[in-house]
Structure formats: structure tokens, C-alpha cells
N, C-alpha and C positions, 0 to 999 in steps of 0.2 A: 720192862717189856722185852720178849722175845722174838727172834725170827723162829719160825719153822719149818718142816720139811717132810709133816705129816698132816694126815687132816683123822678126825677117827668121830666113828658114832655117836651118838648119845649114850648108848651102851656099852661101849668101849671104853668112855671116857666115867662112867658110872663105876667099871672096873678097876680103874687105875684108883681114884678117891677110895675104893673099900680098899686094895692094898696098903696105901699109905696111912690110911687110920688103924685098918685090925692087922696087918702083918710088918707095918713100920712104925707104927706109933704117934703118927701123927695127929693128937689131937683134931675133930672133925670143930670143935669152935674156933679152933687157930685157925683152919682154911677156912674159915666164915672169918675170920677179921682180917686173912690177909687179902683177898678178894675183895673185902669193901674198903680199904686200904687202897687196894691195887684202884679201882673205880674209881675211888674219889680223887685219886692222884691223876687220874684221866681228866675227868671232869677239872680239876684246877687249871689244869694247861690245855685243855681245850678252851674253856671260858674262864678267864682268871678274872676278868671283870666283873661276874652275878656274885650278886650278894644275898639270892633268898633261889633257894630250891625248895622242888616239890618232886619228892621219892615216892612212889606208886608200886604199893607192896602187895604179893598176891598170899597163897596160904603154906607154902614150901622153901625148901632152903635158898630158893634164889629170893624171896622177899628176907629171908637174915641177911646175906650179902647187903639189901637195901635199906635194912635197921642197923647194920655198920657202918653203912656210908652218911645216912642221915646224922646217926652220933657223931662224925667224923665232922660232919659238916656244923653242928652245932656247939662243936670244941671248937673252929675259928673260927668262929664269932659269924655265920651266916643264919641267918634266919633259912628256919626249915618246915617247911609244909608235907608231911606224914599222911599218908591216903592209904588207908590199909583195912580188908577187910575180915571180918573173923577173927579180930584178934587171939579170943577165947582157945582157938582153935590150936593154936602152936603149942608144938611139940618138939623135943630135943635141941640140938644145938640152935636150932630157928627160936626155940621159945629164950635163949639164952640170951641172944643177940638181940630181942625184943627189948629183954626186961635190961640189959647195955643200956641199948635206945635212950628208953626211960630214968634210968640215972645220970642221962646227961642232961635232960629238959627236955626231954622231945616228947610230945603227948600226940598219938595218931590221932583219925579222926572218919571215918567212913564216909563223910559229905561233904559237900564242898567242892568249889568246883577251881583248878588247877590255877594258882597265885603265882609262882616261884617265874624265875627268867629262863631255868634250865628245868627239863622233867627229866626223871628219873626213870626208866623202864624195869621195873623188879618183879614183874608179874606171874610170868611163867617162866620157867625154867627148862632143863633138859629131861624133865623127866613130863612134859606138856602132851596128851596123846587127844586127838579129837580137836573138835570143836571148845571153843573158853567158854564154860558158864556166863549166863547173862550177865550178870552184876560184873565180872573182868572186859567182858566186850565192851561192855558201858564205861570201864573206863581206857580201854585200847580208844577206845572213839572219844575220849576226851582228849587223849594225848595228839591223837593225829588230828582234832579241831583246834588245838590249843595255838597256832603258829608259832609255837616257842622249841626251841631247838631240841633234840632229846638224846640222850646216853643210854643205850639200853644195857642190860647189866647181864651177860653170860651169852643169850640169844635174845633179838626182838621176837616179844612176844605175838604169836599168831604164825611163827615161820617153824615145821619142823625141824630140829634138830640135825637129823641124822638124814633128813634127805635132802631138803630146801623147799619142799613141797609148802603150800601154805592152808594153816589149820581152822583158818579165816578168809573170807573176801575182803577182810580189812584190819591186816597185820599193823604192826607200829612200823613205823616208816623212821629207821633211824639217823643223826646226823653220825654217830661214832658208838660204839660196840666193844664193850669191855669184854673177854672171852677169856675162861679159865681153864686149867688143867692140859687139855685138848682144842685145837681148834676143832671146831663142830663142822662135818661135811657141810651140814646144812644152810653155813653161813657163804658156802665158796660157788653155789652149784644152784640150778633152777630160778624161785624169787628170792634166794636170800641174799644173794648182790644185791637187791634193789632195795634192800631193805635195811642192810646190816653197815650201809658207809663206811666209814676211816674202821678198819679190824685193827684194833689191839689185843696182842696176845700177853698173856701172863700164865706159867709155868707154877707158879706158888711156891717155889723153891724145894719144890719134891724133887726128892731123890729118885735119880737114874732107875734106878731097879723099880720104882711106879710104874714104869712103862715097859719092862720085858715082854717080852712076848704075848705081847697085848698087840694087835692087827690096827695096823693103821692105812691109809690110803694114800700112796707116797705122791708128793709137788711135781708134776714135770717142770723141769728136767730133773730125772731123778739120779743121773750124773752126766759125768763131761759127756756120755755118748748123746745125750740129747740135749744137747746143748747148740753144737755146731756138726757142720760137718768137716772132713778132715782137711787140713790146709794143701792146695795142690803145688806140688813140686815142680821144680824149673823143668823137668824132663818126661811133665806126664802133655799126654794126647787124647784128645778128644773119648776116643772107645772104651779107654779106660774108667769112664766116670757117666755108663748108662745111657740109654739106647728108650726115652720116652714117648710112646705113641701113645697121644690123644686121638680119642675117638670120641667128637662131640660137634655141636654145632648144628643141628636138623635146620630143614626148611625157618627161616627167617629170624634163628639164633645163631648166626656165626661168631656173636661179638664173645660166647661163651669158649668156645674154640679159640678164640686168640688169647685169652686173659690165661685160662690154665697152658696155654704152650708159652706165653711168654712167662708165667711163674715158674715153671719147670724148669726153661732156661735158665732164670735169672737166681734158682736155688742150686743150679751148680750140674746137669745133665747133661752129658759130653755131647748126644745129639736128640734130637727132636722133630718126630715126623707125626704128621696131621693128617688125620682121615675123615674128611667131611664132608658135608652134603656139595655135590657140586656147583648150585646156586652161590655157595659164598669161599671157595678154595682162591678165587682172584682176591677177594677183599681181604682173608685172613693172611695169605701171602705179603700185601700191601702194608698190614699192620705189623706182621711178625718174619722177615725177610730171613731170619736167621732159624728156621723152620722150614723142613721140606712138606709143604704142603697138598694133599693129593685130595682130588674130589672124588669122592669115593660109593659105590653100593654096594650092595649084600651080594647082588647075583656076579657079579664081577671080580676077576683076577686081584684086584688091586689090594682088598680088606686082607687075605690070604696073605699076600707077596711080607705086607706089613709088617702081620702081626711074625713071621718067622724073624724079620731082620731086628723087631723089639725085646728088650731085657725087660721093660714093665709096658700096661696098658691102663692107661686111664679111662675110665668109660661112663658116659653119663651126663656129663656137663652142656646143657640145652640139645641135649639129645631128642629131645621129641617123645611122644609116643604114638606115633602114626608108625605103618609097614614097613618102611626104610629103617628106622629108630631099632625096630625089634630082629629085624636082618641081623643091623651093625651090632648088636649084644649079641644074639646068639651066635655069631662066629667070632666073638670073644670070648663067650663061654666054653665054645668047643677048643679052644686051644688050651696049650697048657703053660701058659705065661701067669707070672702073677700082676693079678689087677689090682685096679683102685675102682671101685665103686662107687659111683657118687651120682645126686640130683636125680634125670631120669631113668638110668639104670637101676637106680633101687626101687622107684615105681613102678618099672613093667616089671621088677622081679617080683614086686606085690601080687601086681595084677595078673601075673601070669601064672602065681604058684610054684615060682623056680628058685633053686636052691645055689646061695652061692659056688665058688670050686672052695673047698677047703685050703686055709690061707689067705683068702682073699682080705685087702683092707675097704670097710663101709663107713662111708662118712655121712651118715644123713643128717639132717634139721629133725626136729621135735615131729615135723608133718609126716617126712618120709619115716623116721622110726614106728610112729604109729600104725600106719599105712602094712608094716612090713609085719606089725606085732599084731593088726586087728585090735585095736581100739583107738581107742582119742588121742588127738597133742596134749588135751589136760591128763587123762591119765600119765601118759610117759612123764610129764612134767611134774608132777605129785609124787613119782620116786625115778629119777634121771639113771640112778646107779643100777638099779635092778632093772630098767630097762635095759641097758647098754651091756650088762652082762649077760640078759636073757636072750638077747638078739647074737653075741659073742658064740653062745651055746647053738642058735641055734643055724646056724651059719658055718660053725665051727671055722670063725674068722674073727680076723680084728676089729673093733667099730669103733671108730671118733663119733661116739654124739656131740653134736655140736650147739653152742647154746654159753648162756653164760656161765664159764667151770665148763670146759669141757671134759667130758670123760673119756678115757679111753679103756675099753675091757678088751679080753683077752682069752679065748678058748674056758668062759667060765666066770673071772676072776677079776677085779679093777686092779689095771695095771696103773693108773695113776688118774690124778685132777691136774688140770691148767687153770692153777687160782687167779687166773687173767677174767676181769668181766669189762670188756674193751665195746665198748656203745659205739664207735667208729666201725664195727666191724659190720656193724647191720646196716648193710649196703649192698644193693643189687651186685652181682659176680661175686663177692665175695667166696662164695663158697668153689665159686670156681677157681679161683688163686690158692686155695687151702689144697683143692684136689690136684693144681700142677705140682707141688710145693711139694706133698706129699708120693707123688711118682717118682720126682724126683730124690727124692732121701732113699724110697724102696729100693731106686734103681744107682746107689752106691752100696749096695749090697748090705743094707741095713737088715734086720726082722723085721717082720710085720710088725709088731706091738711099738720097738725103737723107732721105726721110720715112722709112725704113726704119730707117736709121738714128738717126737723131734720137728713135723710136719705142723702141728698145734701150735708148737713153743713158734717157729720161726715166722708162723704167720698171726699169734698174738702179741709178740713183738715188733713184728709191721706195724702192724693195726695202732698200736700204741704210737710208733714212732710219727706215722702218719698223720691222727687225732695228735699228738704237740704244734708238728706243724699249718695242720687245716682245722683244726676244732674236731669235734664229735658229729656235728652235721653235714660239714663240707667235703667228709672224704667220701674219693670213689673206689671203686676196685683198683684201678690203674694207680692211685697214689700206694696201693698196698704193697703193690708187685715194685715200685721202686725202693722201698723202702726195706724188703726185703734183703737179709744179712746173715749168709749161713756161713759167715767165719768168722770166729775170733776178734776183734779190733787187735789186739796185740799180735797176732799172729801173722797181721797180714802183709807183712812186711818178709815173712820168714821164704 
């Protein structure tokens, strides 16, 4: 098994395998036995105890990977249950890896209904487009009634590939996911966290040059710049390390106003001043004392005075969208500081028809993405990637879609995945700690795209750190923002 530090399409990864067969040599049945090789070695040390599997084979080279693994299985002496349909129908290195199968004792069988301790998921593959013919649905729907644990073998079938969209209302739901060649975007981004469990990856032992200049989707962090921020020296002061005004908090949300100023803080912002509805400038004070808190409106000196003495502006977090709400944006719009966009700020930019400033960073949820793009959460969520670039373009700014995988694009382009799918994180403010978090990296004179990132990394690192210590259901936003750690451990001593 490998680590990695790309994620690449279905068709990218379809690239790399015709290299390695027709311009490097590599036999295409040897990477069909060493893929069911690779699986069934999964499968031993994930359940070393089952003695009888049941491999569910569909009519393409991901069902040969699962006529390797069945032969594998029936050389150690396990009893193996073969579900496969069409046999007739195989062709090339698939039909090789059959007739394997078959010289080891293994006789498929199209009926029957699921025996083994462990299922096998071999059904569709990467090259899966649409909806599964009936007869493979019928047996997706066996696997997920069966209550027995399941390996699926490359991608669970029913999840695309190259987006994480799902090609089913009732994909195979896996415990662990053997994944070849390439990790599949599809398995890191939308449903295929929910689907794809423990990711083992396996390289096949191809050679380096399989992957030149073949386009991948790089891991944040995709170096030390997004990683941490820089370690501060015995001789630095406050001004030196950004200047973050939040602007959030409308009529009977101030608690969203304290969460992103005290993340902002607590990610390293030398100072931090608050422009909020005045109803709640005493209570956010109360919570965030190390915050110059100002109750603030549109028609008044104060929004002005702010936005001159800020290096970044966060804007949007329980913002409202009532008359106040659209004041406080548009005189952040009209300035020429670089924002962070987020929650209600991207809604009245919907509703309003307005156009980020170019540069700007947008952090929406799947609802405001839609919202900004004119159609659905299911749409954007059937392809997350092309959303967040088409919204990148059309903004001509940065955008954290946020969600499980989040993506971040870039005037165009995906500038990287956060292979973090953190269940802790879906928690009311959350996203408000993501938006201080993210001011604050801007406002160490990062890039847009880097502070964006980095912004991801340090608050899907929270999230995690948080869920060890409170579970998946007990955390709140407030356990995130402590948890938050934008340096080093070993540094921090320097």
C-alpha cells in the first residue's frame, strides 16, 4: 500500500494504464493479477477470520480483478461464492482472468443469493457512466441487504469515479476500498467518503514515467506553505501578522460574530476588530475581549473608519439578509481590501446579481454554491469539481467549496482536494470558524488560493482533533476554534 499526494480522474487514471501496457510494456493481465493480489491481501488483514467469500462480478476489467481475487481465495483454502453475470460476454485480459478463475475451482453462477462472511464489490469500475443496468442494481441491492461487511474493489459501485457524484440512489456502501493505479477523485469528494471507508491505495508497481504529465489534483497541503503558518519570532508585534475585520452578526446572530473573530484570533492575526449589528457588540465583546468590537451600520462613520485600518475583511458570517445585512456588504464591496466571502454574503451576492471584486476568497456550502450557480445542491454535488471551478471563473476568485473533500479552485483550475471527510465538522458555526481561520492566513500575506487553502487544512485538522476528543456528535464550533494549530509542534519551541 501507498501514501499519495494526487487524486486524478477516471480518465486520467485510464491514461496512465494505456501507457504502462502499450508504451512500457506492461502486460495488462499482470495488472489484472496484481490488483487482485493487491485486494485479496486487503481483504486477509482486514478479515483474517472469514473463511468463505462471495465476489460479485460485473462484465469489465474491474469484475477480472474480482476473478483474481476469487482464484486467490480458493488457493487458501477458502471457500468462494462467484456471482457473475454474462459470463459469455468477456473479453481480453477479463476473459483471461475468468478462465484463471476456473482452473482453480471456482465455478460462477448468476443466482443465488449472497453466502460468503465477506462480499466482494467487483461490479463496475472506472469506466461506470450512468445509471447500472437492472440485473447489477439487483445485485448492488443484494450487497447492501446482505449485513455482511464488503471490500469493494477499485470504486464502490454506484459512486462516479471522477466526481463522487452518485450513479444510484443506492450505491454499495463500503467497509474498505481497494483503489488502483490512481486514487479516484471520486472516492475523496461529494458521496464517495460515505461510501468508500478505510481508502487503500495501491500503485501496481508501475513505473514513474506512467504518470508524467498526466494532470492530477494535488492533497492539501500541497507543501510546507500549507501546512502552518510561519513560526513567530521573539521580536515580532502584533501589526506585523494582519489586521482582521469581521463583518458579521445581523439582528439575533452575534454568536456567528464571535466564533469567526475568535478563529481568526486563535489562527495567528496580530489584530481583530468587529463590525456588528449593535444589538449584540456588548455580548460579542463579553465572549471575545481580545477583539475591538464596534456596533456598527451602513449609514454611519464607523463601517468606513474600519474597513481603511483592515489588511483583510471577512464578510457574511450570520450576516442577515435584511437592509442592514446588504449596507454592511456593499461597503465592503466598494472598498479595495481583499475579502473573504462567506454564508450570507454569498446569498445576497446571489440574490442580488453582484459580482465578487476579483481576488476575492468564497467559501460557500453546497446550498450557497447552487444559490450563486442557479441550480440545485444535488446538481453541484453530482460534479463538486466543476462546480467550484465554474464559480472560480466566474468570480474570477478563489472558492473553498466546502463539504466532504473539499475543494478549492482557482481563477479556472483545481488547485487542490482536502482528503479530510471529518463528520465532526457538521456542526452549527462551523463554517464560521473556517471563515476566521481563513482571514486570517489571507491576512499573513498568503495568496488567495495558499491562504485558502491552508485555511481548509488547519480547520480539518481542528475538526479531527476535536471528534478524538468529543466523538463525531458531541462537537461544537467552540471545541474547533480550540483545537486549532497553525504551527508546527516541533517548531514551537523555536
Amino acid at each position: 500500500m501507498r501514501t499519495f499526494s494526487q487524486a486524478y480522474t477516471a480518465d486520467a487514471c485510464r491514461k496512465i494504464d494505456h501507457r504502462a501496457i502499450h508504451a512500457l510494456g506492461v502486460p495488462g493481465i499482470e495488472l489484472m493479477h496484481r490488483a487482485g493480489r493487491c485486494a485479496f491481501g486487503v481483504l486477509r488483514e482486514s478479515w483474517p477470520h472469514a473463511r468463505h467469500v462471495t465476489v460479485c462480478c460485473g462484465a469489465g476489467n474491474n469484475a477480472g480483478d474480482g476473478f483474481v481475487l476469487a482464484g486467490l481465495a480458493r488457493r487458501e483454502g477458502l471457500a468462494v461464492q462467484a456471482l457473475a453475470e454474462s459470463v459469455e460476454s468477456f473479453r481480453g485480459d477479463a476473459r483471461s482472468a475468468y478462465e484463471w478463475m476456473l482452473e482453480q475451482g471456482v465455478r460462477p453462477t448468476s443466482a443465488g443469493s449472497i453466502s460468503g462472511e465477506v462480499v466482494v464489490d467487483a461490479l463496475l469500475g472506472t469506466g461506470a457512466k450512468g445509471p447500472p443496468r437492472a440485473e447489477i442494481q439487483a445485485r448492488i441491492d443484494a450487497i447492501r441487504g446482505s449485513g455482511r461487511p464488503v471490500l469493494a474493489v477499485d470504486v464502490p459501485s454506484g459512486i462516479d469515479p471522477s466526481t463522487g457524484g452518485k450513479l444510484t440512489d443506492r450505491p454499495v456502501i463500503a467497509d474498505v476500498t481497494a483503489t488502483f493505479v490512481g486514487v479516484k477523485l471520486g472516492l475523496l469528494t461529494g458521496e464517495g467518503p460515505n461510501c468508500t471507508g478505510e481508502l487503500r491505495y495501491f500503485d501496481l508497481d508501475l513505473p514513474a514515467t506512467a504518470f508524467d504529465n498526466i494532470a492530477g489534483i494535488p492533497l492539501i497541503p500541497i507543501d510546507a506553505s500549507e501546512r502552518c503558518l510561519p513560526v513567530r519570532r521573539a521580536g515580532a508585534y502584533k501589526n506585523q501578522h494582519g489586521h482582521v475585520l469581521v463583518v458579521a452578526g445581523g439582528r439575533g446572530m452575534g454568536g456567528a460574530a464571535t466564533l469567526t473573530s475568535l478563529a481568526a484570533l486563535r489562527t495567528g492575526a496580530g489584530l481583530v476588530s468587529v463590525a456588528t449589528h449593535q444589538s449584540h457588540a456588548q455580548a460579542v465583546l463579553a465572549r471575545c475581549p481580545e477583539a475591538m468590537v464596534h456596533g456598527a451600520s451602513p449609514e454611519g462613520p464607523e463601517l468606513s473608519h474600519l474597513l481603511d485600518r483592515a489588511s483583510v475583511v471577512v464578510v457574511g458570517p450570520g450576516l442577515g439578509m435584511d437592509t442592514w445585512a446588504s449596507g454592511m456588504l456593499s461597503g465592503c464591496l466598494e472598498s479595495s481590501k481583499p475579502l473573504v466571502l462567506d454564508a450570507d454574503a454569498l446569498n445576497l451576492l446571489s440574490k442580488q446579481g453582484q459580482q465578487a471584486p476579483k481576488g476575492s476568497i468564497l467559501t460557500p456550502h453546497p446550498g450557497e454554491a447552487a444559490r450563486l450557480l442557479s441550480r440545485s445542491p444535488g446538481d453541484v454535488q453530482a460534479d463538486r469539481s466543476a462546480s467550484a471551478v465554474e464559480l472560480s471563473v466566474r468570480h474570477t476568485s478563489t472558492v473553498a467549496l466546502k463539504g466532504a473533500g473539499t475543494l478549492v479552485a482557482n481563477d479556472g483550475h483545481l488547485h487542490g482536494i482536502c482528503a479530510v471527510a471529518c463528520a465532526a465538522l457538521a456542526t452549527s458555526g462551523s463554517g464560521d470558524v473556517l471563515a476566521g481561520i481563513i482571514g486570517a492566513t489571507r491576512a499573513n500575506a498568503h495568496s488567495p488560493a495558499t491562504a485558502a487553502s491552508l485555511g481548509v487544512w488547519l480547520h480539518a485538522q481542528a475538526g479531527m482533533q476535536a471528534q478524538s476528543k468529543a466523538g463525531r456528535r458531541a462537537v461544537i464550533a467552540g471545541d474547533i476554534v480550540k483545537r486549532i494549530q497553525p504551527w508546527p509542534e516541533e517548531s514551537r519551541s523555536s
